[in-house]
DOMAR-990057 format. One record per residue (C-alpha): residue number from 1; z, y, x negated; residue in one letter. Coordinates in steps of 0.1 Angstrom, whole numbers, plus 5000, padded with zeros to 4 digits. Example, Ala and Ser with C-alpha at 12.3 -4.5 7.8 and 13.67 -1.06 7.14 Angstrom:
1 | 5078 | 4955 | 4877 | A
2 | 5071 | 4989 | 4863 | S
# end
This chain:
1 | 3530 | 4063 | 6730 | X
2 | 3554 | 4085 | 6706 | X
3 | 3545 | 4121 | 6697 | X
4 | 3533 | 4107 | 6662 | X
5 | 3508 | 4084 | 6679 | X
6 | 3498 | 4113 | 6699 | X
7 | 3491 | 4134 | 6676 | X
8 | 3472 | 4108 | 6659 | X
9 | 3451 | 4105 | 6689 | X
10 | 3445 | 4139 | 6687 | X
11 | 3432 | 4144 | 6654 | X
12 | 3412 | 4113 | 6659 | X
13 | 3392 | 4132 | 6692 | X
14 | 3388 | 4165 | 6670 | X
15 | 3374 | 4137 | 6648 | X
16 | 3351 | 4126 | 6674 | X
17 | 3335 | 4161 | 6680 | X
18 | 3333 | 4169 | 6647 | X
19 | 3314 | 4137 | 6647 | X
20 | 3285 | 4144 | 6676 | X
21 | 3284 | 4177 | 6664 | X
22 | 3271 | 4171 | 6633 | X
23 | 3244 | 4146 | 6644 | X
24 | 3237 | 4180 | 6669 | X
25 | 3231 | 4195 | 6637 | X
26 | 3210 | 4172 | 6618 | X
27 | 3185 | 4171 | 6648 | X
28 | 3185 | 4210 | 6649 | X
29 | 3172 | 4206 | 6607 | X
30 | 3153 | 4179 | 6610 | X
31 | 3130 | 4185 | 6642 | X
32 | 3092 | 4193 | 6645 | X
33 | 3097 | 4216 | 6674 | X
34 | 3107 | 4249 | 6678 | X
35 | 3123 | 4243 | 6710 | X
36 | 3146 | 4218 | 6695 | X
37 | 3151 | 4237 | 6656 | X
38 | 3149 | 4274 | 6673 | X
39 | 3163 | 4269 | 6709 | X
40 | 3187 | 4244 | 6699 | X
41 | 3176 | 4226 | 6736 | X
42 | 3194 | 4192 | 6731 | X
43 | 3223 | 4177 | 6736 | X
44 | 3241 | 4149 | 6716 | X
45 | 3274 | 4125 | 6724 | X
46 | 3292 | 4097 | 6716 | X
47 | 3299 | 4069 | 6741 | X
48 | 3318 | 4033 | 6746 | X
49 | 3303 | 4000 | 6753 | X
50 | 3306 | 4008 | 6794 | X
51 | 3283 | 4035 | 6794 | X
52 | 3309 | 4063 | 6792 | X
53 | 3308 | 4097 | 6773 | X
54 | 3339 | 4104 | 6748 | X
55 | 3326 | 4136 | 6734 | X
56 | 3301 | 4159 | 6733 | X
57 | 3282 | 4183 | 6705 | X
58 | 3295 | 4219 | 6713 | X
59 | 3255 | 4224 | 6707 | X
60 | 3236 | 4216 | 6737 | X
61 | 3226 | 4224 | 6774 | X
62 | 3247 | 4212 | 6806 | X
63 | 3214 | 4203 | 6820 | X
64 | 3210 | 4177 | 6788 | X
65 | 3248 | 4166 | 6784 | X
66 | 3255 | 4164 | 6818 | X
67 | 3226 | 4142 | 6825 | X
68 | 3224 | 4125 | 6797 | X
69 | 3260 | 4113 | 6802 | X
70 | 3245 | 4093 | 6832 | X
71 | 3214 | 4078 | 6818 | X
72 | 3231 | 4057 | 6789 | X
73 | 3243 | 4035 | 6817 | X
74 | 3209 | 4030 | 6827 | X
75 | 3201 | 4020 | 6790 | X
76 | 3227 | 3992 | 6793 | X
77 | 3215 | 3980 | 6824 | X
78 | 3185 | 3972 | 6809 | X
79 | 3195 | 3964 | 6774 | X
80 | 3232 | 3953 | 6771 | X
81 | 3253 | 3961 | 6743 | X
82 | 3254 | 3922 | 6735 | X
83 | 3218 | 3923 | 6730 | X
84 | 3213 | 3952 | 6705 | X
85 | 3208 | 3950 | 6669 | X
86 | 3218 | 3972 | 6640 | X
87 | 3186 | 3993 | 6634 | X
88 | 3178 | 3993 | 6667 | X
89 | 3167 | 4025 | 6692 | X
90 | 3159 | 4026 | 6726 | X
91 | 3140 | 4057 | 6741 | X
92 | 3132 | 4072 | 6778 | X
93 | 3120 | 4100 | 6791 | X
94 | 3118 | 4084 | 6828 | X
95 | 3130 | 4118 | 6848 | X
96 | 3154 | 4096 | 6870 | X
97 | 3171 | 4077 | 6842 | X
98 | 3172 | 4107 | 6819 | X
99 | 3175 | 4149 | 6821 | X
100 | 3151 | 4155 | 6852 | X
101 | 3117 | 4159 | 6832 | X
102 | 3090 | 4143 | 6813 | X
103 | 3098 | 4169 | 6786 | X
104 | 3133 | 4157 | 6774 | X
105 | 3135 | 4124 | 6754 | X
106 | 3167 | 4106 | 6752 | X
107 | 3173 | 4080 | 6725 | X
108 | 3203 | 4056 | 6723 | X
109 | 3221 | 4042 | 6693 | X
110 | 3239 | 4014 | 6687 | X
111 | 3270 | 4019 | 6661 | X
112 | 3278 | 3987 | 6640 | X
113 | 3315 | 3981 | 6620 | X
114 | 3316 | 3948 | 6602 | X
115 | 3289 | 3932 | 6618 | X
116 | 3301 | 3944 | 6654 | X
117 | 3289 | 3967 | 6681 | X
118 | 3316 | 4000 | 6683 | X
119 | 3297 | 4025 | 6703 | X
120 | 3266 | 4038 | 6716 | X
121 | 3253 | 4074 | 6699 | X
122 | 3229 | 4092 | 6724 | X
123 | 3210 | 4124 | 6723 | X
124 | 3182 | 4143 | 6740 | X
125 | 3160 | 4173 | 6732 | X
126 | 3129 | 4192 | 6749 | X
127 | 3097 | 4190 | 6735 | X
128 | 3066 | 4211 | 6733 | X
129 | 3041 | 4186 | 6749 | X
130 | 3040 | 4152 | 6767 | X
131 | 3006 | 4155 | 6780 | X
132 | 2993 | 4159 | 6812 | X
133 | 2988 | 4192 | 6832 | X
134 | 3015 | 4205 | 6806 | X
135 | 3051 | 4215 | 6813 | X
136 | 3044 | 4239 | 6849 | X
137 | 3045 | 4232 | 6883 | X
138 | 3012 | 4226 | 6895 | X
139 | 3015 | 4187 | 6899 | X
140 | 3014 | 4169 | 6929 | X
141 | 3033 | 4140 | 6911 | X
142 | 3051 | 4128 | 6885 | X
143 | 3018 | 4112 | 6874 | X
144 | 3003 | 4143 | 6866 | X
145 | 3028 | 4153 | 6846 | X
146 | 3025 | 4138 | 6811 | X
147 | 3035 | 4106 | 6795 | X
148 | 3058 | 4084 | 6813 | X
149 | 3082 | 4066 | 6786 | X
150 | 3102 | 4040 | 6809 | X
151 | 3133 | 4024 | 6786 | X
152 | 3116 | 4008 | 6759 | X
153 | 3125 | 4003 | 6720 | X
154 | 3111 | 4024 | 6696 | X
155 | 3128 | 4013 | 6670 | X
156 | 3136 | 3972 | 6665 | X
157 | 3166 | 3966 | 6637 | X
158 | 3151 | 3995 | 6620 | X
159 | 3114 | 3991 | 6622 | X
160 | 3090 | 4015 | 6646 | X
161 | 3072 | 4000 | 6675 | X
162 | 3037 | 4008 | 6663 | X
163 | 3027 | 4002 | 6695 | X
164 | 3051 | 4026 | 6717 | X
165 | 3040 | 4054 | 6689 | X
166 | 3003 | 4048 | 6694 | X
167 | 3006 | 4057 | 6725 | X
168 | 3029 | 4085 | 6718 | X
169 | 3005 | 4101 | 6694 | X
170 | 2974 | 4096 | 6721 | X
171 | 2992 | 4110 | 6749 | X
172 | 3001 | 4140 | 6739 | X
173 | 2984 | 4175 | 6726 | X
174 | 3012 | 4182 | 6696 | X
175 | 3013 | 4144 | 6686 | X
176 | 3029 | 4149 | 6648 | X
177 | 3055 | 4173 | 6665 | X
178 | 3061 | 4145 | 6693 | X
179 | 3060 | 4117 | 6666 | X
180 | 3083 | 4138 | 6641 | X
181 | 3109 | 4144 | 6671 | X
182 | 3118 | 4111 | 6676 | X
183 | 3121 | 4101 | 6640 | X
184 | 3141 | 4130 | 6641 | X
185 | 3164 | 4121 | 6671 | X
186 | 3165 | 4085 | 6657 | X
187 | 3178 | 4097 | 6625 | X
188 | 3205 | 4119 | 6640 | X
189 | 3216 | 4087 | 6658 | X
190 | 3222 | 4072 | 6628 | X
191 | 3239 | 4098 | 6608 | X
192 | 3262 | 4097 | 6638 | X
193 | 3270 | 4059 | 6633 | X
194 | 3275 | 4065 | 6601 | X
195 | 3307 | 4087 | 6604 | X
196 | 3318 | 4071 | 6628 | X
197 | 3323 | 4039 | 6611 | X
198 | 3340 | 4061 | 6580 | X
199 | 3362 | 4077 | 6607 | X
200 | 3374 | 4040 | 6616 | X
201 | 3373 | 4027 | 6583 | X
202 | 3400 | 4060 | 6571 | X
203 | 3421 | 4054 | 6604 | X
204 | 3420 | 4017 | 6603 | X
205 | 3403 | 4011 | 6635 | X
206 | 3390 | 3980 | 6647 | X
207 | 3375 | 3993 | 6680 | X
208 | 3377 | 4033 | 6695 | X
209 | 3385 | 4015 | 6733 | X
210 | 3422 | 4030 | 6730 | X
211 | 3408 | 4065 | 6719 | X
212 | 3387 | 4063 | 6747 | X
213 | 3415 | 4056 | 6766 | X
214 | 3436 | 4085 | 6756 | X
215 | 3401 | 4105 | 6760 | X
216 | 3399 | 4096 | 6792 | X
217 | 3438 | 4094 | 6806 | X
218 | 3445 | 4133 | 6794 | X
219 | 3413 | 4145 | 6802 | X
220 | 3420 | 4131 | 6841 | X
221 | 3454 | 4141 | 6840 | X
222 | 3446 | 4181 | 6827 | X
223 | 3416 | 4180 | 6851 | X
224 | 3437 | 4171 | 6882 | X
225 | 3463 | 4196 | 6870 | X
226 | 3440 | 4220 | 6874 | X
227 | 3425 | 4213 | 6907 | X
228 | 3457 | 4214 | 6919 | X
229 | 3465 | 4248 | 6915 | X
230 | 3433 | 4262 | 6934 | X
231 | 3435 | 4272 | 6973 | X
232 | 3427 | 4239 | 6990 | X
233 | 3400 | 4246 | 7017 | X
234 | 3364 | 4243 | 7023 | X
235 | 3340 | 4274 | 7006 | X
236 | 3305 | 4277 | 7018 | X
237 | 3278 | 4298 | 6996 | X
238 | 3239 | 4301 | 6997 | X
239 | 3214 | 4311 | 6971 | X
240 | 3177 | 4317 | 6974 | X
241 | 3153 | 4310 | 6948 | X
242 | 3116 | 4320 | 6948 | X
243 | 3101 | 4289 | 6953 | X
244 | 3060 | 4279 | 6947 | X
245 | 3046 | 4271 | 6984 | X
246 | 3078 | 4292 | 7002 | X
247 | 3111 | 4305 | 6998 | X
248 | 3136 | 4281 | 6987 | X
249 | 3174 | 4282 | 6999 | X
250 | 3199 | 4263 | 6981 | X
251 | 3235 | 4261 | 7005 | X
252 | 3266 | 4242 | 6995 | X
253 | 3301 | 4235 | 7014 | X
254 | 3325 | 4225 | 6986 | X
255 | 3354 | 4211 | 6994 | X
256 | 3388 | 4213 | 6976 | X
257 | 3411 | 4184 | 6979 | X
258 | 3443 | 4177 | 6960 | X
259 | 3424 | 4155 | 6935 | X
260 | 3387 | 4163 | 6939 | X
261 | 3361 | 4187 | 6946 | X
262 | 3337 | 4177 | 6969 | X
263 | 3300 | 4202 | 6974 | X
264 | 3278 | 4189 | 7004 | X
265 | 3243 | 4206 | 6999 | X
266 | 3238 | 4197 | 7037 | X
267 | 3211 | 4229 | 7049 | X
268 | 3192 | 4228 | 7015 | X
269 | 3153 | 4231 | 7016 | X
270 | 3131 | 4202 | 7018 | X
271 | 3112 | 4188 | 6987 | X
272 | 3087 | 4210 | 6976 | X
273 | 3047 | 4195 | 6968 | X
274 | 3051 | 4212 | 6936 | X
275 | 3067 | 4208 | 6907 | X
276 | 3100 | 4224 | 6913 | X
277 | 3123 | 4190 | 6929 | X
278 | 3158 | 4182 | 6912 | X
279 | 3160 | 4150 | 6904 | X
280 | 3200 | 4143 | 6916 | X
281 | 3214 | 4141 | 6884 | X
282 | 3202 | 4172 | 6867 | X
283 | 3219 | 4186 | 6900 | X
284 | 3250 | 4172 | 6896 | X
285 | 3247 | 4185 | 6858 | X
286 | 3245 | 4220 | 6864 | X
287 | 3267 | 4220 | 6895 | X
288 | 3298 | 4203 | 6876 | X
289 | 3288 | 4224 | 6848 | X
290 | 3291 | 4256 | 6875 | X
291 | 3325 | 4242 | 6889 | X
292 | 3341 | 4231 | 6852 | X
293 | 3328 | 4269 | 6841 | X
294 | 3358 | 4283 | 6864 | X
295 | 3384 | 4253 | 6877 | X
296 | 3391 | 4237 | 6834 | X
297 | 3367 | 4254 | 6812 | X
298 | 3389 | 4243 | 6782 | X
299 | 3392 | 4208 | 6786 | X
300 | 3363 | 4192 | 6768 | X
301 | 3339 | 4172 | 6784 | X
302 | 3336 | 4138 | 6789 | X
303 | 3331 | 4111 | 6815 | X
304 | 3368 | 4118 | 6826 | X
305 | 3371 | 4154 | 6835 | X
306 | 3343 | 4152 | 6850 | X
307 | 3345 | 4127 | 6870 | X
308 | 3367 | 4147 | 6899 | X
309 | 3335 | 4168 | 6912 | X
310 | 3316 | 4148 | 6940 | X
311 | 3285 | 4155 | 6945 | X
312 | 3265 | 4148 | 6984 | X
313 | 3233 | 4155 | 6985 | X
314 | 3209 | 4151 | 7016 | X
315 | 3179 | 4127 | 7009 | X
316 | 3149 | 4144 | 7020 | X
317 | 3162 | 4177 | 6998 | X
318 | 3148 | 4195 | 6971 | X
319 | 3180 | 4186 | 6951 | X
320 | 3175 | 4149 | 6956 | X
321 | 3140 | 4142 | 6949 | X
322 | 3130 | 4109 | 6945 | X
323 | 3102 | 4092 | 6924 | X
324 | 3075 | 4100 | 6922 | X
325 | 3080 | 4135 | 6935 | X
326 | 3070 | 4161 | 6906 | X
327 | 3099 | 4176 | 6892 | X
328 | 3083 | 4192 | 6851 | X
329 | 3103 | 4223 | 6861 | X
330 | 3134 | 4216 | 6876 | X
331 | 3153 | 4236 | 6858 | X
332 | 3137 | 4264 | 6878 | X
333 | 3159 | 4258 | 6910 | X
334 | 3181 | 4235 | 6891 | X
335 | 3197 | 4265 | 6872 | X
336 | 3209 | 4286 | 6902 | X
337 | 3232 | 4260 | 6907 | X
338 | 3262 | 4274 | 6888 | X
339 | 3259 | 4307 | 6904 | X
340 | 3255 | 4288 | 6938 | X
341 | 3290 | 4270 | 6927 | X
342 | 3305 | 4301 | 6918 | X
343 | 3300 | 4316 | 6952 | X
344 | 3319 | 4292 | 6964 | X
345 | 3349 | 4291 | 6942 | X
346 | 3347 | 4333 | 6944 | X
347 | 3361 | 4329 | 6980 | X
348 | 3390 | 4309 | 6960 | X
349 | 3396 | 4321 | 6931 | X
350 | 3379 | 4356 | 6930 | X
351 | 3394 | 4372 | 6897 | X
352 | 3379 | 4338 | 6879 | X
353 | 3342 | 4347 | 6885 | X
354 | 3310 | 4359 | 6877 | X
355 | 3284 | 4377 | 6892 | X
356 | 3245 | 4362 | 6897 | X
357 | 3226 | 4361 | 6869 | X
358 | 3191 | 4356 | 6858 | X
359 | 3201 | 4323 | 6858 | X
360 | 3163 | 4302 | 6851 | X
361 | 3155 | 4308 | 6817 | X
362 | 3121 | 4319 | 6811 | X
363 | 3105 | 4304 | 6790 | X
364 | 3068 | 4303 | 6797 | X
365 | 3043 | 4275 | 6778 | X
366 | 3009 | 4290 | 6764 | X
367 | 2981 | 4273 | 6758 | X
368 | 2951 | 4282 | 6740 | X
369 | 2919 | 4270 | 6723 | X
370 | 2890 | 4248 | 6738 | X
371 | 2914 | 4234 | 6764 | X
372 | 2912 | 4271 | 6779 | X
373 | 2879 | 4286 | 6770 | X
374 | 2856 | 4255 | 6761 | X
375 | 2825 | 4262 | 6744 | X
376 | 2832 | 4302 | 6740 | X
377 | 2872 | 4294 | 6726 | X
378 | 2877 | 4322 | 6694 | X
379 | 2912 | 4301 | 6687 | X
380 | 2916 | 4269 | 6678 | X
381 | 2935 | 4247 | 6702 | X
382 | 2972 | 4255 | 6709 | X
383 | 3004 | 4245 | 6728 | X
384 | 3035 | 4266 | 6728 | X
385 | 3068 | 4276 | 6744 | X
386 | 3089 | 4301 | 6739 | X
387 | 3123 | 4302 | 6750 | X
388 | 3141 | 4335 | 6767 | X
389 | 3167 | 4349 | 6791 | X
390 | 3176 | 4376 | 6815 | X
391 | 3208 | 4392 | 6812 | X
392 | 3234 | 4372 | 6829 | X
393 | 3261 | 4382 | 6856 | X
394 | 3294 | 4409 | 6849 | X
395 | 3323 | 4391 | 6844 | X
396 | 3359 | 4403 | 6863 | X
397 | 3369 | 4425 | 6828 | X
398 | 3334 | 4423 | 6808 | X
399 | 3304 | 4430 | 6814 | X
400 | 3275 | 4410 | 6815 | X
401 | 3256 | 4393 | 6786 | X
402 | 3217 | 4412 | 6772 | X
403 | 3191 | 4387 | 6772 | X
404 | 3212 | 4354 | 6768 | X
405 | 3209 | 4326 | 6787 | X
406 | 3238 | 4313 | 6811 | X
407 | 3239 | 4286 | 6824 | X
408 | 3215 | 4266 | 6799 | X
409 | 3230 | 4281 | 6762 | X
410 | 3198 | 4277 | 6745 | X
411 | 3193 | 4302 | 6721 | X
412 | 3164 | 4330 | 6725 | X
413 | 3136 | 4321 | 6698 | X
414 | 3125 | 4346 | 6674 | X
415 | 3091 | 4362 | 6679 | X
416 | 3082 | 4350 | 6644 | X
417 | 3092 | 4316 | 6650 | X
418 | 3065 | 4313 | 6676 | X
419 | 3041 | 4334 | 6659 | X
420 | 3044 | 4315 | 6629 | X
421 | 3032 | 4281 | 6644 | X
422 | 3008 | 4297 | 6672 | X
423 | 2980 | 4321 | 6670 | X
424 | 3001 | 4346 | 6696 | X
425 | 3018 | 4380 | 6687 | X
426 | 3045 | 4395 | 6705 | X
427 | 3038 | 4431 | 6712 | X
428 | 3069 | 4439 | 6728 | X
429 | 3107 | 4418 | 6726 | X
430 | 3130 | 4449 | 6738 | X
431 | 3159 | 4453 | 6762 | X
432 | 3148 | 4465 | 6796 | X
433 | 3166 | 4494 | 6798 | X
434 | 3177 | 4505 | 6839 | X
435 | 3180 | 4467 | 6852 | X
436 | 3216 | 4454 | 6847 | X
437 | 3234 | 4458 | 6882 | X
438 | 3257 | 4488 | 6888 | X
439 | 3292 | 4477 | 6889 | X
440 | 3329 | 4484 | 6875 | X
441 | 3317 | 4463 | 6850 | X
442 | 3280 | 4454 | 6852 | X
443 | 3254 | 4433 | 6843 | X
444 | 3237 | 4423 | 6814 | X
445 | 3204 | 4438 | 6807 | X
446 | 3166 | 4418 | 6809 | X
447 | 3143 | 4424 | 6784 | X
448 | 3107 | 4438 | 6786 | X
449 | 3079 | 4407 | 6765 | X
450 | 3039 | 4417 | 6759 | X
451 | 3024 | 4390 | 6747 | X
452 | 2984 | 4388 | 6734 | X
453 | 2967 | 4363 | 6717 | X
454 | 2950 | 4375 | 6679 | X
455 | 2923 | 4388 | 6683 | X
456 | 2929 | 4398 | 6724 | X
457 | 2914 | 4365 | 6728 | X
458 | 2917 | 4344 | 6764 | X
459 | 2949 | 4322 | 6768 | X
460 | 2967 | 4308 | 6793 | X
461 | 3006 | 4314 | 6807 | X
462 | 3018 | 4282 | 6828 | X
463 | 3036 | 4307 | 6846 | X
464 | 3075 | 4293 | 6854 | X
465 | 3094 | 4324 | 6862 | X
466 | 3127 | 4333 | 6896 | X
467 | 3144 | 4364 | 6905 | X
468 | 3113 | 4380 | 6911 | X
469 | 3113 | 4380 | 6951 | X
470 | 3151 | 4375 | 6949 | X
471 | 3171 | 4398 | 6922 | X
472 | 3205 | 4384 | 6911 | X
473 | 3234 | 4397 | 6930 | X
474 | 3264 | 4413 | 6928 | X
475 | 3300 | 4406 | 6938 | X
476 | 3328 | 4425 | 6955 | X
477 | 3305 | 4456 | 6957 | X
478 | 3290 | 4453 | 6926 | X
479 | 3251 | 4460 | 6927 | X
480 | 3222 | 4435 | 6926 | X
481 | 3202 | 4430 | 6888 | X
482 | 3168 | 4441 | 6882 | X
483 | 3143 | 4415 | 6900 | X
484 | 3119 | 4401 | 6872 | X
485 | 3080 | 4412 | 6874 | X
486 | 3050 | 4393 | 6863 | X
487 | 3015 | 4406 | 6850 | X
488 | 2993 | 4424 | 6827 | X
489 | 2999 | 4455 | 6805 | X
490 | 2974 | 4472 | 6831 | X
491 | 2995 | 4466 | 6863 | X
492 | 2983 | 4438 | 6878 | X
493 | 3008 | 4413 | 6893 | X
494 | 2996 | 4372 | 6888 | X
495 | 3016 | 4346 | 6901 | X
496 | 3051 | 4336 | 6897 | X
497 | 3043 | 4302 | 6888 | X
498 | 3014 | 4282 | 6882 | X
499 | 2987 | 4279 | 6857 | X
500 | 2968 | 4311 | 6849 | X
501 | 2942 | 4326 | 6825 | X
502 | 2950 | 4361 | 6805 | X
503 | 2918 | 4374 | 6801 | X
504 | 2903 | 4385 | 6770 | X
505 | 2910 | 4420 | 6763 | X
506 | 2942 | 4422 | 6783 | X
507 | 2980 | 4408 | 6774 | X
508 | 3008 | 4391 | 6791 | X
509 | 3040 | 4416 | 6806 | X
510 | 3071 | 4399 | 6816 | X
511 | 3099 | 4424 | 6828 | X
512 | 3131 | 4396 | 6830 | X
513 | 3158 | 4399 | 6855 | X
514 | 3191 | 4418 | 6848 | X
515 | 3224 | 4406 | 6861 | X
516 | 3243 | 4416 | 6892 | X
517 | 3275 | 4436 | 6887 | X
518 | 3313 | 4435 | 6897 | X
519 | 3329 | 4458 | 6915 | X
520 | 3326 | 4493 | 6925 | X
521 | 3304 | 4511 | 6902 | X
522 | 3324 | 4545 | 6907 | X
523 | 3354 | 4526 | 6889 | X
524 | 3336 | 4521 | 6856 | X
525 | 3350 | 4540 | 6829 | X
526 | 3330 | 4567 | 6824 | X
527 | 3330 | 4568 | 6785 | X
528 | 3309 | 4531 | 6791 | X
529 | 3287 | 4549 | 6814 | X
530 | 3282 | 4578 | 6787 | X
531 | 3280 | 4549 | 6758 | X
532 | 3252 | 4532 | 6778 | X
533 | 3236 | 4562 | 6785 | X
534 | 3235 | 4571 | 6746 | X
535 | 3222 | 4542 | 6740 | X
536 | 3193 | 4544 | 6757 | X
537 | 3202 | 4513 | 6785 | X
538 | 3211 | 4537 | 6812 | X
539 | 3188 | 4564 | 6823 | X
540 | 3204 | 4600 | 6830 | X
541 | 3190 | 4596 | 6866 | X
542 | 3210 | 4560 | 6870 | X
543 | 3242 | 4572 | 6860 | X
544 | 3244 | 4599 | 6884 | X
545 | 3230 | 4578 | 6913 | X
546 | 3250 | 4549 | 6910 | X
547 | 3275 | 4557 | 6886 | X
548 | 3283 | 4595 | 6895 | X
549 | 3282 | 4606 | 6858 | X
# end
């Protein structure tokens, strides 16, 4: 291939992401639920007849793309690319074929060009309600977690299986929301298609097989490049996460060969009787996303540069949970994974690094209505989430990040979104000041949420929240984050997780984690120290203990 052809190539993949990020878009405008048009918790890509991601939307989760980039291989299994039809769209939301939970539906997409199959257009987004005991972890079983969509059509050359939606809009408690979010995903399928076919039509393409091919080839190639440069050796880390029944420890051996990484979770905790298992591929989501966050973090993603990190995980652990274990918050344990990868790689690469972080979004579900008061409800019936972050972990020459969510990348949702489609006000949405670990450069700050129903009515929390028993921590001396705290305005704790009534009369308190710092806290310039303090972030009594200003 000549430098002209290359080039060529080039533009073409830019192309491509333009492409996928765009469809991204659409679904953001188009979607019935908040946690798709406010959170932006989705993921979209474009992929070849075998199943294999080209490119991804720059919009999106690693806990979506990364998983979703598996389960379109499942899709062909079932339904080969010689069998689909223009106008067609095949759905899922089965937890081992798809993103982990019932909550995330994935549809694919057949592209057409002249009559003939080009590509596959895939995508996945969270939504409010699937049914069942609601998105916490108090199932015993998948089964009692909401709607179970195996791979089915919901659309056939262009018109909707009117009997997949009746059961769509009966199993659920938000059905036009449900009903308007795969329209919506559909639709973003297609607009995908669409380009795509004008992108080959401008180029003169009759298939994107050799794009793929120069996807795939430099991705490889850069990926291998850079694995090559780290200290070969084998880096063992551990990570504790709250749990539900007990304490949960998370351990990981990766290896670092000339041409792969390899991370044995050998030592993990066993499955849990709750709803906090990780399926095996939302774990290898998050725990390439962890290891691509620090080995190529500028080579995009696709099937090829990630192919090089190796996942083994122990059947029998709480990262490999098979069906029908529950697994409606995964993402609970799932998202400590990156910070579990990063301790690793610290003892290789320690200038390339973060500290811990609040890590598990929280993003607790609320419920209100007759489904939580019966006969004496004062609201009518609602279902809610509300997406929101911790601070995340100091970075070797920044600090950390204020309420943002790493590693998931969903957006924090506006108070007023939420209180504009639930009857819930937020009383408080406000940096927690005092909680971002001490460090040369520290942490990024929690936040401090009240949340009431109108009227001080009763509601309910599905309570989903870590870090509580187990704060973030630091690194090379830096000092731990803030621990998260769960309970009422007046003081009282309730649990971690589970399903729990707010009283009437009395509001929801949520004090999110902060993250761990890096580095010796006495090395931090002492005009930040001074700016934080000014601000209001850093108490006069904090600087001098930890700081010595």
């Amino acid at each position: 291939m000549n430098a002209l052809e290359k080039i060529q190539r080039q533009i073409q993949w830019n192309r491509l992401v333009a492409v996928v990020e765009e469809q991204a878009q659409i679904m953001i405008r188009t979607a019935f639920s908040t946690t798709v048009r406010e959170a932006g918790d989705l993921s979209a890509g474009i992929f070849d007849l075998q199943g294999r991601m080209l490119a991804q939307a720059v919009t999106g989760t690693p806990g979506h793309v990364n998983s979703m980039m598996e389960s379109v291989g499942h899709f062909l299994a079932k339904f080969p690319a010689a069998s689909m039809k223009p106008g067609d769209h095949y759905i899922t939301n089965d937890p081992w074929l798809g993103t982990g939970h019932l909550h995330d539906l994935t549809v694919v997409t057949p592209a057409f060009r002249n009559g003939a199959i080009v590509g596959l257009f895939a995508n996945t987004a969270h939504v409010i309600d699937v049914g069942g005991l609601g998105m916490g972890p108090d199932g015993r079983s998948v089964f009692e977690e909401g709607l179970y969509i195996p791979i089915v059509k919901c659309f056939d050359q262009g018109q909707p299986n009117e009997t997949f939606f009746d059961f769509v809009r009966m199993g659920s408690r938000t059905p036009v929301e449900l009903e308007g979010d795969i329209y919506s995903l559909c639709a973003c399928n297609d607009a995908g298609a669409k380009r795509l076919v004008e992108m080959m039509d401008e180029y003169g393409m009759e298939s994107i097989d050799p794009l793929a091919s120069y996807i795939f080839d430099a991705s490889l190639t850069a990926t291998l490049d850079e694995i090559r440069k780290l200290p070969k050796g084998t880096y063992r880390g551990t990570i504790k996460s709250d749990g539900y029944e007990a304490e949960v420890t998370l351990k990981a051996a990766m290896t670092i060969k000339d041409d792969e990484i390899v991370v044995d979770y050998a030592g993990t905790s066993g499955l849990s009787g709750r709803g906090i298992n990780v399926p095996a591929a939302y774990c290898r989501a998050y725990a390439c996303f962890g290891i691509k966050c620090v080995v190529a973090p500028e080579i995009p993603n696709n099937w090829a540069s990630l192919a090089p990190f190796r996942m083994e995980i122990p059947e029998g652990c709480i990262l490999n949970a098979p069906r029908p274990y529950p697994v409606s918050v995964r993402h609970v344990v799932g998202q400590l994974l990156p910070d579990l990868m990063m301790g690793c790689l610290h003892q290789a690469v320690p200038d390339r690094v973060n500290a811990e972080g609040s890590s598990a979004l929280w993003n607790p579900p609320l419920r209100g209505g007759a489904q939580v008061s019966g006969a004496a409800a004062e609201l009518p019936d609602f279902e809610i989430i509300t997406f929101n972050s911790g601070g995340t972990g100091a970075r070797p020459t920044k600090d950390g990040l204020d309420g943002t969510a790493f590693p998931s990348g969903v957006r924090t949702m506006p108070v007023e979104a939420t209180e504009n489609v639930a009857p819930v006000i937020f009383w408080q949405n406000q940096i927690r000041a005092d909680s971002a670990g001490a460090g040369r450069t520290r942490g990024g700050f929690g936040k401090i949420m009240e949340i009431g129903a109108k009227g001080e009515a009763e509601f309910a929390v599905n309570a989903i929240f870590d870090r509580v028993a187990n704060a973030p921590k630091g690194r090379d001396g830096g000092g731990d984050g803030a621990s998260g705290w769960v309970g009422f305005t007046d003081g009282t704790t309730i649990r971690t997780k589970g399903y729990q009534v707010v009283p009437k009369g009395k509001r929801l308190l949520l004090k999110l984690p902060g993250g761990g710092g890096m580095g010796d806290a006495k090395d931090r310039d002492r005009a930040l120290v001074e700016r934080d303090v000014a601000d209001g972030l850093v108490s006069p009594a904090q600087a001098k203990a930890l700081y010595g200003a």
